[in-house]
C-alpha positions as CSV (number, residue, x, y, z in Angstrom):
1,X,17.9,180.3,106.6
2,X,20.9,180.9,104.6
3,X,23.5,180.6,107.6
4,X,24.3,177.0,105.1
5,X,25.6,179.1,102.3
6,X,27.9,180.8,104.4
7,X,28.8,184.9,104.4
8,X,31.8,184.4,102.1
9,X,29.4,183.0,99.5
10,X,27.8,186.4,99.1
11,X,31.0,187.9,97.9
12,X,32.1,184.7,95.6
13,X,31.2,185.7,91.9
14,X,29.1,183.9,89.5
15,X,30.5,182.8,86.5
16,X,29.4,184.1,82.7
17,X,29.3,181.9,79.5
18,X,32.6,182.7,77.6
19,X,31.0,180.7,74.8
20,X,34.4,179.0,73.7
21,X,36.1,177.5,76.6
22,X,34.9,174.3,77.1
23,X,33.5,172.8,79.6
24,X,32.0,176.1,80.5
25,X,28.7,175.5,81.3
26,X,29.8,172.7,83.8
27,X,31.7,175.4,85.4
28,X,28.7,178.0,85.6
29,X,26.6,175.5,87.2
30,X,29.1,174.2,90.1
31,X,29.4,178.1,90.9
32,X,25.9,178.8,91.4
33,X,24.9,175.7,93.1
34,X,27.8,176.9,95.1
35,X,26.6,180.1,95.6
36,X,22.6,178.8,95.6
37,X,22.1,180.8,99.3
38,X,22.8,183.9,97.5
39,X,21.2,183.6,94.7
40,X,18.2,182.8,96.5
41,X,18.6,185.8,98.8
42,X,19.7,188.4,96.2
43,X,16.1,187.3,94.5
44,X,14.3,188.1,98.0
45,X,16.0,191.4,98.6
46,X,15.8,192.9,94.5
47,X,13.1,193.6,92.9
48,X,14.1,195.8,89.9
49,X,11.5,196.6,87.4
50,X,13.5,198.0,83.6
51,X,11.8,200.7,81.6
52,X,10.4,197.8,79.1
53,X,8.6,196.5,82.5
54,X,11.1,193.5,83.0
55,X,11.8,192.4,86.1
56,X,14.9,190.2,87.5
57,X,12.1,188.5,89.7
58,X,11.2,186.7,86.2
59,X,14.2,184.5,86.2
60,X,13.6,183.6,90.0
61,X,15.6,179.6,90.6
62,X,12.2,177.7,91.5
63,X,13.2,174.5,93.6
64,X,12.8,172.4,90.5
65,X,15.3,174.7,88.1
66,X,17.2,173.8,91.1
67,X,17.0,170.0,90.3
68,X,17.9,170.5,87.1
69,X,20.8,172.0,87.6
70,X,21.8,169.7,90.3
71,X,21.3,166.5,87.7
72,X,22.7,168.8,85.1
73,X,25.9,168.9,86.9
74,X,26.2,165.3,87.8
75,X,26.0,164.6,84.0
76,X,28.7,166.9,82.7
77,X,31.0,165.8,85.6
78,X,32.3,163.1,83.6
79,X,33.0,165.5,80.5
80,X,35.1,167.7,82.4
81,X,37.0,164.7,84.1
82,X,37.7,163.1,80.3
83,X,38.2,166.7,79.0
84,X,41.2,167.4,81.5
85,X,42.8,163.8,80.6
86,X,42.2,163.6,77.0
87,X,44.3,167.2,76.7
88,X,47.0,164.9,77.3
89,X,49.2,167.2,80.2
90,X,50.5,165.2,82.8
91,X,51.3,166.7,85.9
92,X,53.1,163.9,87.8
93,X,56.2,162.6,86.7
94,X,56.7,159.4,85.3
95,X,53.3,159.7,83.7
96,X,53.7,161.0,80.2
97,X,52.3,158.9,77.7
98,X,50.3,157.1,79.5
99,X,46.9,159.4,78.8
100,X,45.8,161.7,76.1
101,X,46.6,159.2,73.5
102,X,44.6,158.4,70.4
103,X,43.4,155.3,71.9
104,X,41.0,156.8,74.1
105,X,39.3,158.5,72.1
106,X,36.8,155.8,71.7
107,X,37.1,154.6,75.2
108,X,35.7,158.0,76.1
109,X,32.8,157.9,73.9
110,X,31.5,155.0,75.2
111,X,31.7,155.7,78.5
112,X,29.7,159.5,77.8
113,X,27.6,157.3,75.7
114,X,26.6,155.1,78.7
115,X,26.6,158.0,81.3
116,X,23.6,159.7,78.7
117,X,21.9,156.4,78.1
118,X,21.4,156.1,82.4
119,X,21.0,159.8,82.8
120,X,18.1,159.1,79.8
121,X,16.3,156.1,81.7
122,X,17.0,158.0,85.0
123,X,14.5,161.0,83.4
124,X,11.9,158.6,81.6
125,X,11.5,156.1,85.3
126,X,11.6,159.2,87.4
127,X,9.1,162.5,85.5
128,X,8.3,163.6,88.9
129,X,11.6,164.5,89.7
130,X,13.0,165.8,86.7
131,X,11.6,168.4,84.1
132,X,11.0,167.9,80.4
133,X,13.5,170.2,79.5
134,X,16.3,168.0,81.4
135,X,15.1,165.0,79.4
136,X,14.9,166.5,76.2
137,X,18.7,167.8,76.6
138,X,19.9,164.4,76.9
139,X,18.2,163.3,74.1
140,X,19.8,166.4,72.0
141,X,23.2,165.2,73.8
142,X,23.0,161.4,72.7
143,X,22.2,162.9,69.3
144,X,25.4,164.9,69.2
145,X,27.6,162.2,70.7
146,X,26.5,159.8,68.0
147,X,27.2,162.5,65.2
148,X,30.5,162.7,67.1
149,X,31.3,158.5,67.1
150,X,30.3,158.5,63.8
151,X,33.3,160.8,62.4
152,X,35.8,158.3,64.3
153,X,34.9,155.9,61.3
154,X,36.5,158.3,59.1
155,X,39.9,157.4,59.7
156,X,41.1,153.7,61.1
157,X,43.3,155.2,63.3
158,X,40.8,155.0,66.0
159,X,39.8,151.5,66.0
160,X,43.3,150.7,65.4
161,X,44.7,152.6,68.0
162,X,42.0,150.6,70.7
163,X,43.0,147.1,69.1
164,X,46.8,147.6,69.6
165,X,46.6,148.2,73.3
166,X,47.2,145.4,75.2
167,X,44.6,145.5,78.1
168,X,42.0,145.8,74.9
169,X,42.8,144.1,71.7
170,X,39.4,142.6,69.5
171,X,37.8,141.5,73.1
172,X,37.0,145.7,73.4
173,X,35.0,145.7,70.6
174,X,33.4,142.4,71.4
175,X,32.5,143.8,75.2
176,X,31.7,147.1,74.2
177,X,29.9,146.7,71.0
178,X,28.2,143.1,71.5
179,X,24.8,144.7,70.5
180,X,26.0,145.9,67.4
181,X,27.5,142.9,65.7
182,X,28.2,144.8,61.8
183,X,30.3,147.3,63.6
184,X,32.3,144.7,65.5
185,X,33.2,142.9,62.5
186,X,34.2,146.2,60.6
187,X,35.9,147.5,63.2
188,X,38.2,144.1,62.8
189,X,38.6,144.2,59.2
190,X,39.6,147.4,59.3
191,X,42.7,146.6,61.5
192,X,43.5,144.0,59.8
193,X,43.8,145.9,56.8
194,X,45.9,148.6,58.0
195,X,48.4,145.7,59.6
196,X,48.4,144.4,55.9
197,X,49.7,147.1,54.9
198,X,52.2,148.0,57.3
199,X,53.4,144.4,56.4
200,X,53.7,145.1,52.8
201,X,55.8,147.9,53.4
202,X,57.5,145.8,55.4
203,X,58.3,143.2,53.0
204,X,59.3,146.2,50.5
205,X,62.4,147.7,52.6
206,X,64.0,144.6,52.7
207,X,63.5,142.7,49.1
208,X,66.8,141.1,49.5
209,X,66.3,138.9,51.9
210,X,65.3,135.6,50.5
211,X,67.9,136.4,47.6
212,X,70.6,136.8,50.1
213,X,70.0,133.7,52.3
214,X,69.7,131.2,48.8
215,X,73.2,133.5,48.1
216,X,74.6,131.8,51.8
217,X,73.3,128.0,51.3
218,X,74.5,127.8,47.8
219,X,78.1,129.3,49.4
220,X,77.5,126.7,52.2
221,X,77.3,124.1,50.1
222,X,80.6,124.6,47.7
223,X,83.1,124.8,50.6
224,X,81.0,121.3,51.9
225,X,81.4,119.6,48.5
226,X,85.4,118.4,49.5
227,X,84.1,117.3,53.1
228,X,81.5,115.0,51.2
229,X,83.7,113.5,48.9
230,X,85.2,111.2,51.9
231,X,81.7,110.7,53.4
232,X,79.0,108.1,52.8
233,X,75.6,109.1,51.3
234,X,74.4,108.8,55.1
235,X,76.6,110.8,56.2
236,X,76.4,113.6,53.7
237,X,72.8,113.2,54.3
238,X,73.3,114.4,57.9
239,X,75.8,117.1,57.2
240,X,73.1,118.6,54.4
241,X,70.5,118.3,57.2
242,X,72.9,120.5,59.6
243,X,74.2,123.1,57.1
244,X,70.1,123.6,56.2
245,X,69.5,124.1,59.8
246,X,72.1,126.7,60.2
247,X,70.9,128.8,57.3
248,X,67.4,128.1,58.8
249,X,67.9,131.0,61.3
250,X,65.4,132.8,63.3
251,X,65.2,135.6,60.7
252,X,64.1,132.8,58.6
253,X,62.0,130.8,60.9
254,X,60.3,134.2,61.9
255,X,59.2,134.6,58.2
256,X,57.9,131.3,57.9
257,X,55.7,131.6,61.0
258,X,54.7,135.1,59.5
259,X,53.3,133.4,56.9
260,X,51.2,130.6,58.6
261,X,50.1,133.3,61.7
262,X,51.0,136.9,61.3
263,X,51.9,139.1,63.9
264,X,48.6,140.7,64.6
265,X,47.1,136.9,65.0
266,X,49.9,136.2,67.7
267,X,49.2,139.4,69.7
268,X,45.3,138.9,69.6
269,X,45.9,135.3,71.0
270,X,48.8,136.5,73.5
271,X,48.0,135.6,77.0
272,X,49.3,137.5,79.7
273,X,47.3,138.9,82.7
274,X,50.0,141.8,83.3
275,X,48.9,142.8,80.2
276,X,45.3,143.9,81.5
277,X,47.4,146.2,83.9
278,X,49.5,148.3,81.1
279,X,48.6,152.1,81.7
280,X,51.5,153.2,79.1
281,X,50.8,151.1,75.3
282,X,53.4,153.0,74.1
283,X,56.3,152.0,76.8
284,X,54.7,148.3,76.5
285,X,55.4,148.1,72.8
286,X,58.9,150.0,73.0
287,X,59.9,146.7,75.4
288,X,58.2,144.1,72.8
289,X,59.5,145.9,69.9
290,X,61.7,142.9,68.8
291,X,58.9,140.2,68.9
292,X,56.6,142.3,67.2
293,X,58.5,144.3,64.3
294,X,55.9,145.1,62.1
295,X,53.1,145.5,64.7
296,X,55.5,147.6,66.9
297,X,55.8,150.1,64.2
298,X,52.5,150.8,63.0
299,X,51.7,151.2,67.7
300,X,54.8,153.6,67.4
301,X,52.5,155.3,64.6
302,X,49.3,155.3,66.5
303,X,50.2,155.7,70.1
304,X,52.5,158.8,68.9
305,X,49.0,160.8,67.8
306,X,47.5,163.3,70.7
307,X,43.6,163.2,71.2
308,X,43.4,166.0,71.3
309,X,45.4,169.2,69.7
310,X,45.4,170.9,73.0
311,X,49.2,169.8,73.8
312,X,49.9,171.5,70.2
313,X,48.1,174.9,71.1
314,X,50.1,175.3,74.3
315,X,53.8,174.8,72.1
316,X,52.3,177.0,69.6
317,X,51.1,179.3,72.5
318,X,54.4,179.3,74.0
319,X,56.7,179.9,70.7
320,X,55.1,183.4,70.0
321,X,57.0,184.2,72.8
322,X,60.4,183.4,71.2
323,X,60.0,185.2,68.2
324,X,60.6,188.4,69.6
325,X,60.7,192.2,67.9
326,X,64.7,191.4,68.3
327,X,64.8,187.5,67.6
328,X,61.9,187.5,64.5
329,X,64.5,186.2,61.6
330,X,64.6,182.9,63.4
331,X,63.7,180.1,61.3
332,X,61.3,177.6,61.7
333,X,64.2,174.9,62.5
334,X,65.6,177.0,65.1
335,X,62.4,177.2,66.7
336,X,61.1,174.1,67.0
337,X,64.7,173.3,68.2
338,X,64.1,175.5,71.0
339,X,60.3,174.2,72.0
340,X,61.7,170.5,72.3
341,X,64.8,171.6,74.3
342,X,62.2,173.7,76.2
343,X,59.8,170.8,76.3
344,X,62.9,167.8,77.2
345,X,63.9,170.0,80.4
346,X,60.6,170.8,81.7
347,X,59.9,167.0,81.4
348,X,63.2,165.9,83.0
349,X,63.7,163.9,79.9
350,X,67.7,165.2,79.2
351,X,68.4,164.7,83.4
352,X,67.4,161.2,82.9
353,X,69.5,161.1,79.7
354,X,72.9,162.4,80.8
355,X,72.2,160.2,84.4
């Protein structure tokens, strides 16, 4: 009866709850469904009564606590999946930066909160085949990922972050959230917001500008006023025309436009199907950099921000063990030099360089 299990599954340990390492309980439960032969068989052969009159034959696995845990595991499948990519290592090359980024934070959450929501009408259209308990845990875990969703409106950089990829934009928010119409329209204004002031900022490191080009049309116009003299007002007409046109450059055509669409309205209403296929934001918005300067620099912002802090614990995991009993005067420069040399040549990043 157990020849399915197999005889190396009997000396395969089960795995305990370490209570902090996520994902845990996923990992308990593949185990013992692994092992289920067994378990089953250690039950049948031990039959241990303690001194208080407990007996191990108490927590016997009935055929529905087998159920559970198989739909248990099937649920938390697609935790551990987001888990591993939303701690940001990449372990191909060529594929840094391109998960792990603030961005999908969001993303994720949906996606949980519609793996729950079928995993809740899976438990209410089937109560023959699931037990109460299994339904009230995904009730308790749509409770918890709301309270989670909820603290992404504590900062904009979320909703920001979603709007300024280029597969998403405003149409994620439309899609996703089309049954909650209030949060659509914050989510918006909130962006918008944020890109006004990134554009103020802007406007503020260079307050010479406009100064500088009325400086070069009034200088345009003195060296013209000899050339004039020996035209007629129709000509002079067409030379003004041409000499206006010349100061009109694209800096100053680009401000104009700024102010009858800004930058954020022209990516919204960009139409490009390759965009829908971008996997790296930040790559795409180091190549558009130059038609979108404002907008680049507030996605150079964003799309610079882990997840998750996992990334961060492994450098801060990995520096105790340069400050040594013989290196421990090192200062904190000379360290964080030595993590992103570290960090450049275990990426490739300074072969590609000096190539």
């Amino acid at each position: 009866a157990y020849e399915e299990g197999g005889i190396e599954h009997l000396y395969t340990r089960v795995l305990v709850d370490g209570g902090i390492r996520w994902n845990s309980v996923y990992s308990m439960i593949e185990r013992a469904l692994k092992l289920r032969h067994a378990i089953d068989l250690f039950f049948l052969n031990y039959s241990h009564v303690g001194a208080e009159g407990y007996g191990i034959s108490q927590d016997l696995l009935t055929p529905q606590d087998w159920m559970d845990l198989e739909h248990f595991f099937s649920i938390l499948k697609p935790f551990k999946d987001l888990t591993k990519r939303m701690e940001g290592r990449a372990n191909k090359a060529g594929s840094e930066g391109s998960h792990g980024s603030l961005y999908e934070t969001i993303e994720s959450l949906d996606v949980l909160f519609k793996k729950l929501q079928e995993a809740g009408r899976f438990a209410d259209d089937h109560p023959d085949v699931v037990s109460t308990y299994y339904s009230h845990a995904i009730d308790a875990a749509r409770l918890k990922l709301e309270e989670y969703f909820g603290l992404t409106d504590a900062t904009p950089a979320y909703r920001c972050a979603v709007a300024l990829h280029p597969a998403n934009k405003f149409t994620y928010f439309e899609v996703e959230w089309s049954h909650n119409r209030q949060w659509v329209g914050s989510a918006k204004r909130v962006v918008q917001e944020v890109f006004a002031q990134y554009e103020t900022a802007a406007a503020k490191a260079d307050p010479t500008e406009g100064a500088r080009q009325e400086k070069e049309l009034e200088e345009l116009d003195e060296e013209a006023v000899d050339c004039n003299t020996k035209l007629d007002p129709l000509q002079q007409a067409r030379r003004r025309r041409r000499r206006l046109a010349a100061a009109m450059g694209p800096a100053a055509r680009t401000k104009k436009r700024t102010r009858l669409t800004s930058e954020l309205d022209e990516f919204m209403a960009r139409t490009n199907k390759a965009d829908l296929d971008v996997e790296d934001p930040l790559e795409w918005w180091v190549r558009l950099a130059s038609d979108y300067p404002i907008m680049s620099r507030m996605a150079f912002d964003l799309f610079s921000c882990p997840a998750m802090s996992a990334e961060c614990e492994r450098v801060f995991s990995q520096t105790k063990k340069v400050i040594t009993d013989e290196r421990n005067r090192l200062s904190s420069d000379t360290v964080a030099a030595i993590e992103c040399q570290k960090h450049l040549l275990r990426t490739g990043m300074l072969t590609q360089v000096y190539q």
